[in-house]
C-alpha angles and dihedrals in degrees: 000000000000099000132001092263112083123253126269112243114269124239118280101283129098112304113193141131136219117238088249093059094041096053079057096054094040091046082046087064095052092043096058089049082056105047084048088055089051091046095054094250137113123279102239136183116210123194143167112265117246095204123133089242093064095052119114145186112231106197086184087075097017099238149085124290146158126273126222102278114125131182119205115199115201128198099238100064123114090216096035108039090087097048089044092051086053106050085049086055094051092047084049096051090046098050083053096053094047088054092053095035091231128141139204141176116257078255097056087049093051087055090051094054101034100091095022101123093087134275094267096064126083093211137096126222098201119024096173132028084222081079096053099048103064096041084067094056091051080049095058094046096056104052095034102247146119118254091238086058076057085056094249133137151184152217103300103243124173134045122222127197120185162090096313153101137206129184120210132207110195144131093005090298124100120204135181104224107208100202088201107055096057103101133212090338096050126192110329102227100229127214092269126033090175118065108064094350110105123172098240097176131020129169108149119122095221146342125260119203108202104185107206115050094227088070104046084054088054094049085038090060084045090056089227091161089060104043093042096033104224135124098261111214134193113171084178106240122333109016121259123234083250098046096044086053098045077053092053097048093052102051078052088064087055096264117152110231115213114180121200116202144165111274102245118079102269080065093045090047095058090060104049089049087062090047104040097010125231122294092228078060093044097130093051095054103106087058098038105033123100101200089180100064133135131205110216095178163184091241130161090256082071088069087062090036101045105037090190086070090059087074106036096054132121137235109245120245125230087257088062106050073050102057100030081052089056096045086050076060103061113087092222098065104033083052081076113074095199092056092044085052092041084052103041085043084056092044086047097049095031079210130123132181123216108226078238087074082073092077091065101106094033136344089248092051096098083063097063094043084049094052089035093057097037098046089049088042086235092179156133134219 
C-alpha cells in the first residue's frame, strides 16, 4: 500500500496481483503501524467506507463504485481496539497463507483466528463469523486487492458449457479445461478465475447468461452452445463474486454479453448486478461489472408479443412489488425509459413470469425465442 487512504479503483482491465506483490502490500500495512508506534502516535487502519451512502454511479465506466469516504480505527480506542485487533490478525493469517501457497474458505479463516488469543486466556477473538467477513472486506479495500489474491476462497457457484478452453495452474498441477467436452454437468465456475487461470481458446460469438441452473441444463441437452455458438452461463441464481468476474473477462476479450432472467425484479436484479455490480460489492465493480451488457428477456412486452404467457404467469408477491419499487429508486436503472415502463407494468399488473413458462408450447421453444430476439437484437439496456 503506497499511503494509509485506500486506493482509488483501477480502470476495467484485469486487476491481480501476484503472491509476491500482495505480501508487500500487506507487509506495507504492518510497517506503517510500526513507524506510527516509533513516532509516539496511535497505530491506526484506514479504510474506504462501504456505507450506502458512499455508493456512487460512475457513468465514466458505467458502473457502481465507492466515494471518497473513508473510516480510520485506532488502536487506542476504546470502541475500536477490538475491531482493529481483528483486522491485524486477519492481514497476519493471509500473509501466511500467500507464503505457504496455501489457500482456505473465509470460513476456514474465521476457524483459524477464533481461538487465537493463547491458551491461557479465557477469551475469543472472533465469536461469529459474521465479525471476520466483513473485516476482509475491509482488508481487501485498503490495500487495493481481490479476496482470492488473499487465497481465499468461497463457496463454487456457475456452469459453464462452449466453445473454450482454459488452462489452470493450481495446486502443482496444470490442467487444460475443454469447455466443450464436460457433459451434462458442464465446467464448475471456481472462486477465482484470475490467479493461474488464463483463457487459452476462445471461438464463441457471444455469452449467454441463463439465471436459474434448470434451464442451462435444458438448453445444455439442446446443445444450444453449439448450435448458436455462444459460451452458455448459469451462475444459479444471484451471481457469485467468481462467476460475475469470469463474465467480466470475457466481455474484455469483445465478447457480447447477452443475459436471460425471470420476468419479475429479482430476476431483473441479478442482472443488473452483473452489468453495474452490487452496491455491498461496491468497491469490487470495476473487476466484476459487465457495462456492456443486454437483457434479452423475459420482459412484460413477451406477454403482447407471445399470447401463450398471458396464460402461464404468476401473481407477484409482496417481495416483488418491494423490490421492483426500490429498483425504480437507483438512478442507473429509471434513467432508462424501457426499464421505468418493464417495473411500473409489473406494479400495475401485480403479475411476473418464470423463464420456465417458455417451455409451454415445447420444451425447445425457449431456443427459438432466444434466436428470434437475439438475431433481431430485441433488447434493453
Amino acid at each position: 500500500m503506497a499511503s494509509k487512504q485506500p486506493q482509488k479503483p483501477a480502470p476495467r482491465s484485469v486487476r491481480k496481483a501476484d503472491s509476491g506483490e500482495v505480501i508487500r502490500k500487506l507487509e506495507h500495512l504492518g510497517l506503517d503501524m510500526l513507524k506510527e508506534i516509533d513516532d509516539k502516535q496511535t497505530p491506526s487502519f484506514t479504510t474506504a467506507l462501504r456505507s450506502k451512502g458512499n455508493v456512487l454511479f460512475d457513468e465514466g465506466v458505467g458502473c457502481l463504485r465507492l466515494g471518497e469516504k473513508v473510516e480510520q480505527r485506532k488502536f487506542v480506542n476504546v470502541g475500536q481496539a477490538r475491531k482493529f485487533m481483528q483486522t491485524v490478525a486477519i492481514a497476519s493469517k493471509c500473509k501466511k497463507f500467500l507464503r505457504e501457497d496455501s489457500h482456505t474458505s473465509i470460513r476456514g479463516l474465521f476457524y483459524q483466528l477464533k481461538f487465537s488469543l493463547g491458551e491461557d486466556l479465557d477469551e475469543e477473538l472472533f465469536s461469529e463469523q459474521s465479525e471476520s467477513n466483513p473485516l476482509i472486506e475491509d482488508l481487501e479495500v485498503a490495500i487495493d486487492v481481490k479476496r482470492e489474491d488473499l487465497n481465499l476462497n468461497t463457496d463454487r457457484k456457475g456452469v459453464v458449457a462452449g466453445p473454450m478452453k482454459l488452462r489452470d495452474k493450481f495446486g502443482g498441477d496444470e490442467t487444460v479445461i475443454d469447455c466443450t467436452k464436460q457433459g451434462r454437468s458442464g465446467w464448475m465456475v471456481p472462486s477465482d478465475v484470475d490467479n493461474g487461470m488464463t483463457i487459452e481458446q476462445l471461438d464463441a460469438d457471444y455469452v449467454l447468461v441463463v439465471e436459474k441452473d434448470a434451464m442451462w441444463q435444458r438448453l445444455n441437452e439442446d446443445k444450444f452452445w453449439k448450435k448458436e455458438n455462444c459460451i452458455l452461463i448459469t451462475p444459479k441464481g444471484q451471481a457469485s463474486r467468481g462467476c460475475r468476474r469470469l463474465i467480466s473477462r470475457l466481455a474484455q476479450k469483445k465478447l457480447p454479453v447477452i443475459v436471460f432472467t425471470d420476468c419479475d425484479a429479482w430476476g431483473w436484479y441479478i442482472y443488473w448486478a452483473i452489468k453495474t455490480g452490487s452496491m455491498n460489492l461496491a468497491y469490487l465493480a470495476t473487476d466484476i461489472a459487465t457495462p456492456q451488457a443486454k437483457f434479452v428477456g423475459v420482459t412484460m412486452q413477451d406477454i403482447k408479443d407471445y399470447d401463450f404467457l398471458g396464460k402461464l404467469t404468476i401473481k407477484a408477491k409482496e417481495v416483488d412489488i418491494k423490490r421492483a419499487e426500490e429498483m425504480l429508486g437507483y438512478e442507473w436503472i429509471n434513467r432508462h425509459p424501457e426499464w421505468v415502463n418493464e417495473l411500473k407494468t409489473v406494479l400495475k399488473t401485480q403479475k411476473k413470469i418464470e423463464q420456465d413458462a417458455l417451455q409451454g408450447p415445447s420444451l425447445s421453444f425457449v431456443g427459438e425465442y432466444l434466436r428470434e430476439k437475439i438475431s433481431k437484437k430485441k433488447f434493453l439496456p
